[in-house]
N, C-alpha and C positions, 0 to 999 in steps of 0.2 A: 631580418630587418622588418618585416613584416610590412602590411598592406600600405601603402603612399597616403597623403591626406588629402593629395587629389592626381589627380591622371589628367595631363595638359598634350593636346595635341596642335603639333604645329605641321607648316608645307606651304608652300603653293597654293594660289585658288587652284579647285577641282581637285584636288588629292584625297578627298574623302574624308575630310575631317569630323565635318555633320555629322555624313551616315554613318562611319565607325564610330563617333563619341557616342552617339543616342545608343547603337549595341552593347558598345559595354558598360553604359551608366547600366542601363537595362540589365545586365548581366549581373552586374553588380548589387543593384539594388539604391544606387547612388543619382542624384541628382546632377542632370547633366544642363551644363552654360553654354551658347554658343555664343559667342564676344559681338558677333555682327550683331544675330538677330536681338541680342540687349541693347545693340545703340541702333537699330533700324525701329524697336519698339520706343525708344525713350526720346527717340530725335521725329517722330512719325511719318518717317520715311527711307525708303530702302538705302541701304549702307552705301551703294556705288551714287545715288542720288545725295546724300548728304556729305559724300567726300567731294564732291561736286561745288555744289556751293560753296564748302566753306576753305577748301584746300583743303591739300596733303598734310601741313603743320599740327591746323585747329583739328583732323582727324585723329592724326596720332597722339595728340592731347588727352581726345577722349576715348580713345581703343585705350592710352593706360588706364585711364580712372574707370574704366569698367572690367579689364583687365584684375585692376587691383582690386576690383570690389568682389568678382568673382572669385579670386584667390583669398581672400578675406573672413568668407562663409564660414561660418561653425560647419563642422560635420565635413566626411569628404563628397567629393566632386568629382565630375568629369567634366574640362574644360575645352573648348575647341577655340581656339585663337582664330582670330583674322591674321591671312597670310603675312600680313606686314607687320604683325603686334611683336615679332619678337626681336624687329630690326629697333625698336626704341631702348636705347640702353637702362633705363629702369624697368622695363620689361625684362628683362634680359638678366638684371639683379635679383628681382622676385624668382624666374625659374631658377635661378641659381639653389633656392631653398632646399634642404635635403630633403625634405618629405613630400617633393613633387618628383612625380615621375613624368617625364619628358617624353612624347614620343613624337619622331619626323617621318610622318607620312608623304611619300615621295612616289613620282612615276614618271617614265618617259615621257619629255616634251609634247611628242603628237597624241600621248593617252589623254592628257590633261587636255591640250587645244582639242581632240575631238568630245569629250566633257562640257568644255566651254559652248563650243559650237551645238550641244545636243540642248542647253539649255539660257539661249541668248538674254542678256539683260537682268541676268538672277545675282551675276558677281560685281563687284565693281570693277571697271579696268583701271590699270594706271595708266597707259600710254595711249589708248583707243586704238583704232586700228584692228591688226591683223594679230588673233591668240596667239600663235605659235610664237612670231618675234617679240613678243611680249613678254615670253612665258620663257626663252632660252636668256633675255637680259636679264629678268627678274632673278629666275635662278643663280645666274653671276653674281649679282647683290645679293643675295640671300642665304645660298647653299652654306658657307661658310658659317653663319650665325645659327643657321639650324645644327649644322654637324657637331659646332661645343657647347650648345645647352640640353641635344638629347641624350638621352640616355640608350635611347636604342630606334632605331632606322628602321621601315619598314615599307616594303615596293608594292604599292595599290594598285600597277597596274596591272589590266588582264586578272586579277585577285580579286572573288567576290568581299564585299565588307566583313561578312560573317566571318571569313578567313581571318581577315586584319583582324578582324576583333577577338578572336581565338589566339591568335599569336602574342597580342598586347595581355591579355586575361593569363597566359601560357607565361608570360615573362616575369609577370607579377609572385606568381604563385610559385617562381624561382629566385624573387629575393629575400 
């Protein structure tokens, strides 16, 4: 089947989407999007601050249209979604495509809240409040739509990046 025309990683905040995309765009030699930091740069302000203001609707509005701009690129990619870009169902159509390869970076509950908690006000919250209860509802919303648009699952935590990114690189080079 040979190489994807882009490598789209989804999960949870804190599941390492960033740091694993940037390794293996890197690895690759491919250009790597991260969906926030294009609408934290294009909105001039951090992603949990602009879902802020404008609502959860008007966000998911533009997580697609950058989403789809991202996936759109001539040339392959390496993409990293915002955790909520794949709960919008034309998001969900585009990873559908064959020639993205999908991957659901995942970790135990308190991996993630203690991620959150090592680096306060980097993410947006949905519910504010306490990570953990955030992070066990989110996942019941979520789990589900991540499990049938990836292609393949993989457990961040406790796992340095280099790992994930070796294992996603390792998958590729098996289809």
């Amino acid at each position: 089947m040979g190489a994807p025309r882009a490598i789209v990683l989804v999960g949870l905040r804190a599941s390492g989407k960033t740091t694993v995309g940037r390794l293996v765009a890197r690895a690759l030699g491919w250009p790597f999007v991260d969906t926030d930091d294009e609408i934290a740069a294009a909105e001039g302000q951090p992603v949990g601050s602009f879902l802020a203001v404008v609502g959860e609707a008007r966000f998911r509005a533009r997580e697609h249209e950058v989403v789809t701009t991202a996936l759109s690129r001539t040339g392959r990619c390496v993409v990293a979604t915002g955790g909520g870009a794949p709960t919008i169902p034309a998001v969900q159509q585009l990873l559908a495509a064959p020639d993205l390869f999908v991957v659901w970076l995942d970790a135990a509950d308190e991996h993630l809240a203690q991620r959150l908690r090592a680096s306060p006000g980097t993410r947006p919250a949905l519910l504010g409040g306490d990570a953990a209860a955030e992070i066990a509802m989110v996942r019941v919303l979520r789990a589900g739509i991540y499990s049938r648009i990836a292609a393949l699952k993989l457990d961040t935590g406790g796992v340095p990046p280099a790992a994930t990114s070796a294992a996603i690189l390792a998958a590729i080079a098996e289809r």
